[in-house]
N, C-alpha and C positions, 0 to 999 in steps of 0.2 A: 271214432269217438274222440272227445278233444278233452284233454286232463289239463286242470290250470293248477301250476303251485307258484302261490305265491310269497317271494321276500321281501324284504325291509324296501326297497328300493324299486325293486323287479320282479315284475310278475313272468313266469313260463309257459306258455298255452302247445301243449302236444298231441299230434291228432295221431294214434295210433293207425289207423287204415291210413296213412298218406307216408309211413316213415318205412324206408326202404331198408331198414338198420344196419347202415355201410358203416355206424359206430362213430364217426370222424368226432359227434361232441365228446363222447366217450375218452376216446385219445385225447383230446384236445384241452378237455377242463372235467379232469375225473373227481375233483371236488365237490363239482355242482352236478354232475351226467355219470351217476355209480348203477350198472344192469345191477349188479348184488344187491341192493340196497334199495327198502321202500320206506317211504316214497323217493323211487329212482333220481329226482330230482329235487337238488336241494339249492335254491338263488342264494340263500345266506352261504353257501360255498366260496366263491368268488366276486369281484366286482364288477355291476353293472356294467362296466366299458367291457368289460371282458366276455360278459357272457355274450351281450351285444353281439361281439367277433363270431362266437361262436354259434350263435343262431343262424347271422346271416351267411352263414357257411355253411349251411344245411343244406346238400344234395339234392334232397326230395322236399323240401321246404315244409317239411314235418313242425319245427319249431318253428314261431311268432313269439315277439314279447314287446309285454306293454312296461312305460316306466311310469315309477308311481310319482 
């Protein structure tokens, strides 16, 4: 199933059955990728360039993102 949150800038699209939860956005940008925390994911945490990095570094390619 695919969860969209969207920020000011950047939208998150997360397909839960495809995400292998190795964590990496986790580590990587805990501002925007908090498990504690719902909605787990917050775009207005960091900056588009950044979350950018971090999508395309997705293992299981769980994350996609559109820019607005």
């Amino acid at each position: 199933m695919q969860h969209t949150f969207k920020g000011q800038h950047i939208t998150v699209i997360y397909d839960d059955e495809t995400c292998t939860h190795a964590a990496n956005c986790v580590r990587s940008l805990p501002a925007v990728f908090d498990a504690e925390r719902t909605p787990w994911i917050d775009p207005s945490g960091a900056s588009a360039k950044n979350i950018v990095a971090v999508v395309r570094a997705c293992p299981s390619g769980a994350l996609r993102y559109e820019l607005d």
